[in-house]
C-alpha positions as CSV (number, residue, x, y, z in Angstrom):
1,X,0.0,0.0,0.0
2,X,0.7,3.5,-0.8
3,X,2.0,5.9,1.9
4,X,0.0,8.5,0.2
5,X,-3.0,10.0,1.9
6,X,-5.4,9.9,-0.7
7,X,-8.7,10.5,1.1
8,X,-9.7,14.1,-0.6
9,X,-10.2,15.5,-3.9
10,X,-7.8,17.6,-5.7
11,X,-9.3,21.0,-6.1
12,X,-6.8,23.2,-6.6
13,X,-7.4,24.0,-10.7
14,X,-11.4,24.3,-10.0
15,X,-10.7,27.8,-8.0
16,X,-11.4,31.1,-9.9
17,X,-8.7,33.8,-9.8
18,X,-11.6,36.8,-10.6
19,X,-9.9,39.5,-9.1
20,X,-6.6,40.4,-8.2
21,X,-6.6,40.1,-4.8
22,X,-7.5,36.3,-5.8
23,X,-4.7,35.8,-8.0
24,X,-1.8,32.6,-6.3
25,X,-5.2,31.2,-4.9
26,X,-4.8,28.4,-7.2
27,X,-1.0,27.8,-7.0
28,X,-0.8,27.8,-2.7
29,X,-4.3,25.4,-2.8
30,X,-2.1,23.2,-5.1
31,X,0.7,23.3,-2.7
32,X,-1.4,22.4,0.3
33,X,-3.2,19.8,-1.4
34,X,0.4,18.7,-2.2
35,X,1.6,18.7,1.1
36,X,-1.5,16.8,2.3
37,X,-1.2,13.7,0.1
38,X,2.0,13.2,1.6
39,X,0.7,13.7,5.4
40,X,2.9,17.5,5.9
41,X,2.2,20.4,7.4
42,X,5.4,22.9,6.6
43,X,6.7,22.7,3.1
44,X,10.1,21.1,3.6
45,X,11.7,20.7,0.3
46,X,14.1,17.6,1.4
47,X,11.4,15.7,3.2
48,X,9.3,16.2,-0.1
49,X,11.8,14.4,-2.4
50,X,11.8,12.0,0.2
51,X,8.3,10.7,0.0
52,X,7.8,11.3,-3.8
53,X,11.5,8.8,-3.7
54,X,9.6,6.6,-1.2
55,X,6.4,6.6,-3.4
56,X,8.0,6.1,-6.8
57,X,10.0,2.5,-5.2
58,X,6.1,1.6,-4.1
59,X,5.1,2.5,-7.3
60,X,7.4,2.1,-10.3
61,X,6.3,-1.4,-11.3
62,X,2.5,-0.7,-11.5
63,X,1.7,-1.0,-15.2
64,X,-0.4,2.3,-15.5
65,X,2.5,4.0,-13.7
66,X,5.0,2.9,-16.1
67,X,2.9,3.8,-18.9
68,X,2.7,7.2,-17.5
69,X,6.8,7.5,-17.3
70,X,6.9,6.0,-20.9
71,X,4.2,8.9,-22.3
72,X,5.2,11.5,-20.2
73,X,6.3,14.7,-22.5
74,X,9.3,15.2,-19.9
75,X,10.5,11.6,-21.4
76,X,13.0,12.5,-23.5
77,X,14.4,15.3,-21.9
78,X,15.0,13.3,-18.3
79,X,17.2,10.0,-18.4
80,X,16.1,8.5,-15.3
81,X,12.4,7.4,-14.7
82,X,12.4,8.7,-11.0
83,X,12.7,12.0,-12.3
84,X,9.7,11.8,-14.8
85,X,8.1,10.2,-11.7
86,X,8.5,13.4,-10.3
87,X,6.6,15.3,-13.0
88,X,3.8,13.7,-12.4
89,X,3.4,15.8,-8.9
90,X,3.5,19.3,-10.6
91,X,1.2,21.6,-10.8
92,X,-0.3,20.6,-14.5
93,X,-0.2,16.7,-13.7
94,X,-0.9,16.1,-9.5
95,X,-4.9,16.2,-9.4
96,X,-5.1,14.0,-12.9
97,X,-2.7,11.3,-10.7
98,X,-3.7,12.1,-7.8
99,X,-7.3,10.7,-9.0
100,X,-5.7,7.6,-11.1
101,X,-3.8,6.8,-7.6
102,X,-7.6,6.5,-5.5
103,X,-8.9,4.9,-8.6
104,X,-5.7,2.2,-8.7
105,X,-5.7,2.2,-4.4
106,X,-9.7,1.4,-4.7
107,X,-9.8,-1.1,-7.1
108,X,-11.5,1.3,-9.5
109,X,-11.3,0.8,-13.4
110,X,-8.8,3.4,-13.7
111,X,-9.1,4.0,-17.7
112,X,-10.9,7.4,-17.4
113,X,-8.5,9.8,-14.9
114,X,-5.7,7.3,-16.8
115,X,-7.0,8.9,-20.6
116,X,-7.4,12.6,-18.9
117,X,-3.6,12.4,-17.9
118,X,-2.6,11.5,-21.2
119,X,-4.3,13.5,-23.1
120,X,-3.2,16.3,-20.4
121,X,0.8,15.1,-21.8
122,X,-0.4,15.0,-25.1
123,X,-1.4,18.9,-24.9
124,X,1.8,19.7,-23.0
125,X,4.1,18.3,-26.2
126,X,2.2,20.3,-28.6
């Protein structure tokens, strides 16, 4: 099982950014909701690559996972898979995984949030 807390839904692109005392609303919800799925409280940028390490060795031999690394736009431009892994929690990819993760973790049929994601990296490499 996954360390991740997964037990929330990501939120973070659904805010509106009106006016401009609303403007970073979306990037520090993302942040928070970052720091949530991995149980944090304080951004702390070593513990971070710590449990996104930690969660790529639980997770780099689940199929959909690897199929993310392969199609990831980031691909060619990173040699090692870890660091693709590591994509996959920024800002334009972590509520598209973060929903294939409670669809894999719940024994969902994870084909939708799976074809969102990739057609999320097809968009990015165009």
């Amino acid at each position: 099982m996954c360390d991740l807390q997964l037990d929330y839904i990501c939120t973070y692109k659904d805010i509106t950014e009106e006016s401009e005392d609303e403007i970073g609303l979306k990037q520090m919800c993302y942040q928070l909701q970052l720091l949530l799925a991995f149980n944090m409280i304080v951004f702390n940028e070593e513990e971070l690559n710590q449990h996104i390490s930690k969660a790529y060795t639980q997770l780099k031999e689940v199929s959909f996972v690897q199929e993310l690394i392969m199609k990831n736009p980031y691909n060619s431009q990173l040699v090692d898979p870890e660091l693709v892994f590591r994509t996959l929690f920024s800002y334009d990819y972590f509520d598209l995984f973060h929903k294939c993760l409670v669809y894999y973790y719940n024994n969902k049929l994870i084909d939708t949030p799976l074809l969102l994601l990739l057609k999320e990296f097809d968009n990015r490499s165009t």
